[in-house]
N, C-alpha and C positions, 0 to 999 in steps of 0.2 A: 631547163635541161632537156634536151633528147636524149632517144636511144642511141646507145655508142655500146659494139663487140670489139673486144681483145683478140688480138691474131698472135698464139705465141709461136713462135719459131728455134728453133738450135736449142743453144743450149737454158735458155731462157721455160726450156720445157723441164727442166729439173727444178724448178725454184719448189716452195714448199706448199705456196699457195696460187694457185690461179685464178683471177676474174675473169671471167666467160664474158660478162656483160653486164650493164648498167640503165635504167633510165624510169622515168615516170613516164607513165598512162596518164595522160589530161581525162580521158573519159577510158575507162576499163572493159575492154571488149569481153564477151562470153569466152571463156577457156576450158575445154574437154581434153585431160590427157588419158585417156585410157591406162596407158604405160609410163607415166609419168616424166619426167624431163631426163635426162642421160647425165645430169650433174645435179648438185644442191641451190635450191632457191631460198633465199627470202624476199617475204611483200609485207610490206602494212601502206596502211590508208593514211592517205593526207587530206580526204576530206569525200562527205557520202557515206558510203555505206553497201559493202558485197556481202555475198555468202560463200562460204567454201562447204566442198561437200568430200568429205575422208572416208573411208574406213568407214560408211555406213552411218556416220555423224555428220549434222550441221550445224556448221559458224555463224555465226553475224561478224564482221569484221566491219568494226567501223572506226572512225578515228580516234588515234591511239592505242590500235589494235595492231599487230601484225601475225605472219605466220609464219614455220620454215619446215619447209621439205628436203626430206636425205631423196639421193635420185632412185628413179624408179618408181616412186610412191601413185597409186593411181588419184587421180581427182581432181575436180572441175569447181570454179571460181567465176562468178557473176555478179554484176550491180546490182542492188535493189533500190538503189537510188540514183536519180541521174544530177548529175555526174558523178562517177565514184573514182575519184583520183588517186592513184597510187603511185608507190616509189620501189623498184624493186632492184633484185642483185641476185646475180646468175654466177656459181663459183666449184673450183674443185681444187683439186692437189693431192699430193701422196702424203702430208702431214694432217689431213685435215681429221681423220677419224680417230686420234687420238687425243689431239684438239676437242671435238665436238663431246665426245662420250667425257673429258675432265671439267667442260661446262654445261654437262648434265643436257641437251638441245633434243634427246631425243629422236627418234626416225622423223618424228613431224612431231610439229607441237602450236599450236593456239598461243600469241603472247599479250600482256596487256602492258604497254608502254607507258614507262615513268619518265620519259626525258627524249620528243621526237623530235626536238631541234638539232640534239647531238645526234641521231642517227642522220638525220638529214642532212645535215652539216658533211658528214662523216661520209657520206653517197657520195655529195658532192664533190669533195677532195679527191674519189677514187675516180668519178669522169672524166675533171680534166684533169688527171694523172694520163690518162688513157690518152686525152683526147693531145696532151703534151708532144713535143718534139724530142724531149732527153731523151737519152741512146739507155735510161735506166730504167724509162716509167713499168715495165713490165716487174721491176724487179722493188720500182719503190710501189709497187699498187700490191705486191706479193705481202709487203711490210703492212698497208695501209689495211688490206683487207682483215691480217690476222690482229690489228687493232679492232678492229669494226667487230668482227667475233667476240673480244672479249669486253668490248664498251656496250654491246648490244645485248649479252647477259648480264651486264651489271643494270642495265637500266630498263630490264624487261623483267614479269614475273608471268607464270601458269596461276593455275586454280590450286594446283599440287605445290606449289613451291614452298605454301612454307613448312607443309607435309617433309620436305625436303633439306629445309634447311635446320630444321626443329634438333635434330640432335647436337648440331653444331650449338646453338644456342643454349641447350642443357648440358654443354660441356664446358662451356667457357667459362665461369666458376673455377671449374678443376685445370683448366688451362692456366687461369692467372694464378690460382696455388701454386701451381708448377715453377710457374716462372718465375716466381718470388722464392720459393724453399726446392729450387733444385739440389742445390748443394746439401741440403738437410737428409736425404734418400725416406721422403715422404713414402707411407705405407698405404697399401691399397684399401684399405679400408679407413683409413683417415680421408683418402680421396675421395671413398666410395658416399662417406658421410656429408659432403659438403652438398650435392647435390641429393641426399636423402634417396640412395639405391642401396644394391646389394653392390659387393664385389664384383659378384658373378655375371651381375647387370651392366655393373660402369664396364667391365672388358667386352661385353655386346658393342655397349653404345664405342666403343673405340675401334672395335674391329667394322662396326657397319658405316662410321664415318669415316675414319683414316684408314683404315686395313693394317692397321697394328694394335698391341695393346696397348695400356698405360703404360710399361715399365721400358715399351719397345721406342715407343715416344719420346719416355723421361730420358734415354739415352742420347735420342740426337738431339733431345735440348740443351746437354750438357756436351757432345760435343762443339754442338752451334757456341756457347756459351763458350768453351774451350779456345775455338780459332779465335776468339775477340780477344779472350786473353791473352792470346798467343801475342798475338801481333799489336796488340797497345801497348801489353806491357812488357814489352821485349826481354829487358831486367832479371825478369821469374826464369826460375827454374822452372822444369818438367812436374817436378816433384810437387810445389809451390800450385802450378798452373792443376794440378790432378788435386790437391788439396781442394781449391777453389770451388771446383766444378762436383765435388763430393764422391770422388775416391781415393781411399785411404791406401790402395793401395797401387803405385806407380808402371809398374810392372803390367797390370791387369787396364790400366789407363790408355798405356800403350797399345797394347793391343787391341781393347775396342774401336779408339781412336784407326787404326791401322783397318782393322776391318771396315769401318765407312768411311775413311775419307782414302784409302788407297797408302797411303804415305804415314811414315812418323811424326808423333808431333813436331821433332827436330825436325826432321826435313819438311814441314809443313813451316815452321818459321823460316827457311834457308829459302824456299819457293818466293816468300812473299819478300824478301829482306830483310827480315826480323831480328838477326842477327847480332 
């Protein structure tokens, strides 16, 4: 692979995601950015060995390592090995920052790579996307990239991640209670006990990982729960369908139902054909 840039034009400039640019460094030249790139980078090593230098911090970046920077970020990136081969990806778009902050990526971050075949892989596809003749590639490299975003957090971790993921993990317990005795209107302190907290503890841990409480959760697991009914069991009543999902009372059903999904349960079966 060489280096290959993106030229976007018309309307191709609305998509959601942009590739700037694509390619590996056979040998990785010294890089000073003072003011950092005018879009977001990632690099990792395919083989040797750099340093990156942030925020007053230095990396070793070696293989199975990579980095990524939001733009602007100042700092400078060199071989300590020769050759230090890298693979990198130059990108932006008007979707991408609500993207980045729901995969956690951080302004800049240090990553240690579980799986660099599928990123490589995954580069690969977006060059000769690029490097293509379709009158689409700008709009399937749009697609490929916001793959690549979330293949590339699933298969990378920090030093903090599990710092990060730790609450998820001590909730999932009271996740699978949930999902089994939704219908039952499970109490917060029977929830609170399965994981050995307070009440007052388990709605922390629910507000700092989902940003709601338990009971705001147990809601749209019983609506989630509700459209499946809707629509398998066509047959049910409303009444029948609000039984199920554990409330007693149909009226009150309605309504919550109507508040998050927009629409009545009725009309939420008429939507899908359910009829």
């Amino acid at each position: 692979m060489k280096t290959v840039f993106a030229m976007v034009t018309g309307e191709e400039d609305k998509l959601p995601f942009h590739v700037k640019g694509v390619g590996i460094q056979q040998n990785q030249e010294h890089i000073i950015r003072p003011s950092g790139l005018p879009y977001y980078q990632w690099l990792h090593c395919i083989k040797g060995a750099g340093k990156l230098i942030i925020a007053g911090n230095e990396y070793r970046i070696s293989e199975e390592m990579g980095f990524f920077l939001c733009p602007n970020i100042p700092h400078e990136y060199f071989a300590v090995t020769e050759p230090w081969t890298t693979h990198w990806l130059t990108f932006d778009g008007p979707a991408l920052d609500p993207l980045l902050d729901l995969l956690n990526m951080g302004k800049w971050n240090v990553f240690h790579i579980s799986s660099l075949q599928t990123l490589n892989r995954m580069l690969d596809e977006i060059y000769l996307s690029i490097c293509s003749e379709s009158p689409l590639k700008l709009v399937e490299c749009s697609s490929l990239l916001y793959q690549f975003l979330v293949k590339l957090r699933a298969c990378t971790h920090t030093e903090s991640s599990s710092n990060t993921s730790a609450p998820y993990r001590q909730l999932q317990p009271v996740i699978n209670y949930m999902e089994q005795n939704y219908f039952l209107s499970p109490c917060l302190n029977d929830m609170a006990s399965i994981i050995k907290v307070s009440p007052h503890h388990l709605c922390r841990l629910f507000k700092r990982t989902f940003h709601m409480t338990p009971f705001q959760y147990l809601t749209r697991l019983r609506i989630q729960k509700a459209k499946e009914h809707l629509i398998q069991v066509p047959g049910a009543t409303i009444n029948e369908i609000a039984q199920k999902v554990g409330y007693s009372d149909t009226s009150y059903f309605c309504a919550v139902f109507k508040k998050y999904e927009g629409v009545t349960p009725m009309e939420f079966k008429k939507i899908h054909g359910a009829t």
